[in-house]
C-alpha positions as a Markdown table, in Angstrom:
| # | Residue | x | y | z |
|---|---|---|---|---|
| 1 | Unk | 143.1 | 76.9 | 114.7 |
| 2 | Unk | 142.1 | 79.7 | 112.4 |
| 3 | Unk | 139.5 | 81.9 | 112.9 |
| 4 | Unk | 136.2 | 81.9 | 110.6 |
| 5 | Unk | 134.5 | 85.1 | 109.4 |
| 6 | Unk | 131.2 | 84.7 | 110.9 |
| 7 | Unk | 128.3 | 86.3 | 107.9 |
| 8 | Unk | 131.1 | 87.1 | 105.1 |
| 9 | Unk | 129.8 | 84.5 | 102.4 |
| 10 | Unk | 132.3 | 84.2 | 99.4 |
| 11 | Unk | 131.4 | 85.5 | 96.3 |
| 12 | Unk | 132.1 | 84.6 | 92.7 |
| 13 | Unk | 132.9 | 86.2 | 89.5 |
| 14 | Unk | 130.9 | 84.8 | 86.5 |
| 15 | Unk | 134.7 | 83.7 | 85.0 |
| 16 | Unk | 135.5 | 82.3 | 88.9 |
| 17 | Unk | 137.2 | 85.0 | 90.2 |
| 18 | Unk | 137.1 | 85.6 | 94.2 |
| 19 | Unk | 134.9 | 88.8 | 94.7 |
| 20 | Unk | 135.0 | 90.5 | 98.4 |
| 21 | Unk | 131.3 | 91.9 | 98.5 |
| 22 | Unk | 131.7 | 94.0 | 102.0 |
| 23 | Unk | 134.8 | 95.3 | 100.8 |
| 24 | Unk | 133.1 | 96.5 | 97.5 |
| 25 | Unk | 130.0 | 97.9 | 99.4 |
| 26 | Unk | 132.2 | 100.1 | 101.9 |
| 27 | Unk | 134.3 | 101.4 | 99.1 |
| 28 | Unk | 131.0 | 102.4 | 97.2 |
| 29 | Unk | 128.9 | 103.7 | 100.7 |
| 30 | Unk | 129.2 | 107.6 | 99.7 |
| 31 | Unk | 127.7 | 106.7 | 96.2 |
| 32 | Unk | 124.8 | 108.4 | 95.1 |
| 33 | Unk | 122.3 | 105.5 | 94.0 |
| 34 | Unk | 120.7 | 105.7 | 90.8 |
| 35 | Unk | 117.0 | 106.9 | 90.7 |
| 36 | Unk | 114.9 | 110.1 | 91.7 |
| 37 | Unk | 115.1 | 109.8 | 95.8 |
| 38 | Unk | 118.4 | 111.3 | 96.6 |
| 39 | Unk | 119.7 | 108.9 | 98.7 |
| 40 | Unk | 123.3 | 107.2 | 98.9 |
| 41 | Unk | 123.9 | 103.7 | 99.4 |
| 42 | Unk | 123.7 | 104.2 | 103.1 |
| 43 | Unk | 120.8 | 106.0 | 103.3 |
| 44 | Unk | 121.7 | 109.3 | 103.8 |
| 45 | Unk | 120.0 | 111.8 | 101.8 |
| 46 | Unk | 121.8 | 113.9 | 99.6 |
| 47 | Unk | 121.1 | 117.6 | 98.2 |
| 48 | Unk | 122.8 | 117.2 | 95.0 |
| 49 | Unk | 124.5 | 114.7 | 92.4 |
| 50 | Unk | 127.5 | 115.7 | 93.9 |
| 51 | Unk | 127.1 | 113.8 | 96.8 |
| 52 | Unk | 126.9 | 116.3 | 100.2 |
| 53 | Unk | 125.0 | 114.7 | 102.6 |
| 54 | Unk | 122.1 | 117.0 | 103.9 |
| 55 | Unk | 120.8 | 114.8 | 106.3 |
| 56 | Unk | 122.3 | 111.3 | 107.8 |
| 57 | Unk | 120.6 | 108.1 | 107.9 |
| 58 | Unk | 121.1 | 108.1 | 111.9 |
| 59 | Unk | 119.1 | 111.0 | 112.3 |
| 60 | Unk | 116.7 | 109.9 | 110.1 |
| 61 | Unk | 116.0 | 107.2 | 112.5 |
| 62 | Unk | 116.2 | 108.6 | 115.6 |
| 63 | Unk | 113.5 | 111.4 | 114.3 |
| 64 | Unk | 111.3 | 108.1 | 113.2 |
| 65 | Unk | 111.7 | 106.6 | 116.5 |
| 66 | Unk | 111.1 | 109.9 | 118.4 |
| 67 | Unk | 108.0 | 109.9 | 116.7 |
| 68 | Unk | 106.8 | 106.5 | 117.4 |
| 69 | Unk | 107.9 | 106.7 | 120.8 |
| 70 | Unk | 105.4 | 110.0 | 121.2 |
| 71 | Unk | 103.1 | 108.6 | 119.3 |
| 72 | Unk | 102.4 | 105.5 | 121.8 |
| 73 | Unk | 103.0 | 107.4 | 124.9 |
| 74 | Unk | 100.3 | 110.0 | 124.0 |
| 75 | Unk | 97.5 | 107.0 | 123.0 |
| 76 | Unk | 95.0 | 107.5 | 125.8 |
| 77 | Unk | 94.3 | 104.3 | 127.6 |
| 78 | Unk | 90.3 | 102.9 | 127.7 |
| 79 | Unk | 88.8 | 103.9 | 131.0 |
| 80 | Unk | 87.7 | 100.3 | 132.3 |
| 81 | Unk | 85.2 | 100.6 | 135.4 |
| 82 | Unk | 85.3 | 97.4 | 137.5 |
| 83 | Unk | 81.9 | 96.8 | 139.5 |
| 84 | Unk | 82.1 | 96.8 | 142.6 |
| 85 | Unk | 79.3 | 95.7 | 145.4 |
| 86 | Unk | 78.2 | 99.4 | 145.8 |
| 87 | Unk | 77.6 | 99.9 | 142.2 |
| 88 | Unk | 75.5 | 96.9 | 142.4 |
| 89 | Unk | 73.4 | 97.3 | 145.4 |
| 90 | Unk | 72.8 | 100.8 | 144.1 |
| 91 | Unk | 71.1 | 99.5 | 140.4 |
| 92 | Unk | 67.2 | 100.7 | 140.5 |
| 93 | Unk | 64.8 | 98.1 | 140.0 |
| 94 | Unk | 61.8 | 99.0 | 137.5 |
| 95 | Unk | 58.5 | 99.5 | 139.2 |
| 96 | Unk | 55.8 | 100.1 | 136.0 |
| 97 | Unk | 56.3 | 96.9 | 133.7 |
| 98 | Unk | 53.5 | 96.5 | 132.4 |
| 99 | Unk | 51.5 | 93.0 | 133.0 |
| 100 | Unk | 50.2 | 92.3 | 129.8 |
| 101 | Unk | 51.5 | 92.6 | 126.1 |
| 102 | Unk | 51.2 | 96.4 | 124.7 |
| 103 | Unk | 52.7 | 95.5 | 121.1 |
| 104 | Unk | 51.4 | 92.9 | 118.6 |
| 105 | Unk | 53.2 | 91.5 | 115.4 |
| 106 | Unk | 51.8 | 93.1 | 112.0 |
| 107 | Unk | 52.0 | 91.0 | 109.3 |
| 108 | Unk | 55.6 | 92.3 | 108.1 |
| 109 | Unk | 56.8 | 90.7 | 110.8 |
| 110 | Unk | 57.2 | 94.7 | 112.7 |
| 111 | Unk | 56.0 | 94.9 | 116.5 |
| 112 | Unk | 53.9 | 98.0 | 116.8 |
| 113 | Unk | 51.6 | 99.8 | 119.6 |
| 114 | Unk | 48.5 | 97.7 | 120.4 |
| 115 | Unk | 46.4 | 100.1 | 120.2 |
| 116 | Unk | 47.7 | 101.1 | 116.4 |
């Protein structure tokens, strides 16, 4: 039983012709693309239009996930305190509410001083 190429999908010419697409990409990798970032077609970037690769895509990507790796290790953590039946037993009670009301309404719909 012949084998099938697992993710190679067949590509046509406009006049029907066969067209290998992963063959055509690998020949073309080293390629400077067209535009202003100075980049191949693998990533890599490049220093001139002659095509020498000043730094490669790998480490590129490493240095991105070097970063993001720091980046989350140094996050600090929110400090959660969990009560506990000491902290409770400890909470001070107030002694000097006063009985009746101090503040009234004004007309605004404001509470202010009674005596105000």
């Amino acid at each position: 039983m012949a084998k099938k190429h697992v993710g190679r999908k067949q590509y046509y010419t406009a006049k029907g012709k066969p067209f290998n697409m992963d063959q055509f990409r690998q020949e073309h990798e080293l390629t400077p693309a067209v535009g202003n970032m100075r980049v191949n077609a693998r990533g890599d970037e490049i220093k001139s239009s002659r095509g020498e690769i000043e730094k490669p895509r790998s480490a590129k990507l490493s240095a991105y996930y070097t970063q993001l790796r720091d980046e989350q290790i140094t996050k600090k953590q929110p400090n959660i305190q969990v009560a506990s039946e000491d902290n409770l037993k400890t909470t001070k009670k107030r002694k000097n509410i006063p009985k009746d009301d101090q503040w009234v309404e004004d007309a605004d719909g404001n509470f202010v001083p009674k005596d105000a």
